[in-house]
KELO-307673 format. One record per residue (C-alpha): residue number from 1; residue in one letter; x, y, z. Coordinates in steps of 0.25 Angstrom, whole numbers, plus 5000, padded with zeros to 4 digits. Layout:
BEGIN
<pt NUM,"A",<X,Y,Z>>
...
This chain:
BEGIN
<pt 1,"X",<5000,5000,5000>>
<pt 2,"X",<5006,5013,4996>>
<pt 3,"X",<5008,5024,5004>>
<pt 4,"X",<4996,5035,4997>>
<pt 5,"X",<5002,5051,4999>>
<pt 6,"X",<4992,5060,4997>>
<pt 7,"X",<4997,5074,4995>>
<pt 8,"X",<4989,5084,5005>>
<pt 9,"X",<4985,5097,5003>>
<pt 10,"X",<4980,5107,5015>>
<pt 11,"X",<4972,5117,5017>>
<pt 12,"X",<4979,5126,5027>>
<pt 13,"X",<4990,5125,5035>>
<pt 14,"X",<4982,5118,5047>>
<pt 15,"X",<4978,5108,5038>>
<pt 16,"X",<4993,5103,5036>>
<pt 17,"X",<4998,5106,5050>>
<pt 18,"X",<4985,5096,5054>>
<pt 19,"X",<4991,5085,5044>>
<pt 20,"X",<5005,5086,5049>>
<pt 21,"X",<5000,5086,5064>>
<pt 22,"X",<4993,5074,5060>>
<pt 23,"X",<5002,5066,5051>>
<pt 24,"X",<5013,5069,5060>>
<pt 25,"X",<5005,5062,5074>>
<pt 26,"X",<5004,5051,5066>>
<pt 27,"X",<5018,5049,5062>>
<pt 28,"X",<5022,5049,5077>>
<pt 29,"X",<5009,5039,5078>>
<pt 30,"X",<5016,5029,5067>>
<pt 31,"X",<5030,5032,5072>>
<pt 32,"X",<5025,5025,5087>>
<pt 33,"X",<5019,5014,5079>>
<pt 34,"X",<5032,5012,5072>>
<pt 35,"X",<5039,5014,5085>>
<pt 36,"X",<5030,5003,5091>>
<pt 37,"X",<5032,4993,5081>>
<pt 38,"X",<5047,4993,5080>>
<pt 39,"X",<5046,4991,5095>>
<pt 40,"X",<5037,4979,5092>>
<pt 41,"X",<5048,4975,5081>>
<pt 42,"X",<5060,4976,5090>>
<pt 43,"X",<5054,4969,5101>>
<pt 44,"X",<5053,4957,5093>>
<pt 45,"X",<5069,4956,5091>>
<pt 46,"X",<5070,4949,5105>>
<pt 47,"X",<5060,4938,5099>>
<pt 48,"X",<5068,4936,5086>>
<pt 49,"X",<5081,4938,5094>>
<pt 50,"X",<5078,4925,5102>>
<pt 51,"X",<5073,4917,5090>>
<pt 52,"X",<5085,4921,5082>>
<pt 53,"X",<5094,4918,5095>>
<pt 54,"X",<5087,4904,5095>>
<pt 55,"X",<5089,4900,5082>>
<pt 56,"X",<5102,4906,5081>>
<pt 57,"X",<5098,4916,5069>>
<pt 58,"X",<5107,4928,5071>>
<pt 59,"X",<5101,4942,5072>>
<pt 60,"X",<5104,4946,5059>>
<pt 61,"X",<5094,4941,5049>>
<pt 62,"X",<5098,4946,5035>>
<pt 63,"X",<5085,4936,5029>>
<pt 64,"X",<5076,4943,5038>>
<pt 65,"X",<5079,4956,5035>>
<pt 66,"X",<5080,4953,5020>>
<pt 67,"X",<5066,4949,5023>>
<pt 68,"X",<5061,4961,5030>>
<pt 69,"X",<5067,4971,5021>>
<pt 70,"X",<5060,4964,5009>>
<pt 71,"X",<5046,4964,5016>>
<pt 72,"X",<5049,4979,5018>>
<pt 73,"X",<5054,4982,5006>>
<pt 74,"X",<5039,4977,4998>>
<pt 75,"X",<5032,4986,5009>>
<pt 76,"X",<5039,4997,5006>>
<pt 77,"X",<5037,4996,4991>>
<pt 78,"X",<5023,4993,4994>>
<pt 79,"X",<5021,5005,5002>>
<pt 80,"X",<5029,5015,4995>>
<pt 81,"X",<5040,5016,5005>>
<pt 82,"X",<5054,5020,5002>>
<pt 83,"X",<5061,5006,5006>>
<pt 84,"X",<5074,5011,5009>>
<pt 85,"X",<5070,5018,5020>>
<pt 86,"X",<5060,5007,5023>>
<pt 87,"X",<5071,4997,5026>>
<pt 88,"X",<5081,5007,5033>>
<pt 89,"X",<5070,5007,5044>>
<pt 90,"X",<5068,4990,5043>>
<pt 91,"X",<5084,4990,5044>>
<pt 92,"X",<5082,4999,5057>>
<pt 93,"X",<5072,4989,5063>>
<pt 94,"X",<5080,4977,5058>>
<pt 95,"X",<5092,4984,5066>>
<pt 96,"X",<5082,4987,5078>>
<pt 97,"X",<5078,4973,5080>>
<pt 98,"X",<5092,4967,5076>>
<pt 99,"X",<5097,4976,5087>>
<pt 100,"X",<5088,4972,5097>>
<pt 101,"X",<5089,4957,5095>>
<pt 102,"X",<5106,4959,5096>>
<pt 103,"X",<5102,4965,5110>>
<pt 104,"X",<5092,4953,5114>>
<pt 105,"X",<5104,4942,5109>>
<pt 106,"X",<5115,4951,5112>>
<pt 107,"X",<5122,4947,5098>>
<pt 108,"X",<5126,4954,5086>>
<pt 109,"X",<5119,4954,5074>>
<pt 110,"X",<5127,4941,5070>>
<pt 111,"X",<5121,4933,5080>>
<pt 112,"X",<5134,4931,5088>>
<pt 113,"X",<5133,4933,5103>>
């Protein structure tokens, strides 16, 4: 589904003030949503930190993340977002949760202790 911009035009200068008060409330709303669920993402590294520890699978997953980034890459065409950027921020949350799953196992991102 494709992003639809539709260009606005005002009546007066209230009329734009409004708007930008109003879009700019709901960017802070989105932004806690987003917030939220990087919480919820990151908090699942100690669950696939333990599974990985168990079945010996270093935290590095270069399969995975091959994976994640193609599934991103379709959205991103499908939507009409700029993938670059778009993978910059999965390579962020990748790190995130790498990170916290190193801290949970206390190895490096090899899978040596």
């Amino acid at each position: 589904m494709a992003s639809n911009y539709e260009m606005k035009t005002f009546n007066n200068q209230q009329e734009a003030e409004d708007l930008l008060k109003k879009s700019r409330i709901r960017i802070d709303e989105i932004d806690n949503e987003l917030f939220d669920l990087i919480s919820q993402r990151t908090s699942l590294a100690n669950e696939i930190a333990l599974a990985k520890d168990y079945l010996g699978m270093p935290v590095f997953d270069k399969s995975r993340e091959e994976e994640v980034h193609r599934k991103v890459d379709a959205l991103c065409e499908e939507l009409g977002l700029d993938v670059d950027i778009v993978d910059q921020i999965v390579d962020m949350l990748t790190i995130l949760s790498k990170n916290e799953q190193k801290k949970i196992l206390r190895r490096n991102v090899n899978g040596q202790y």
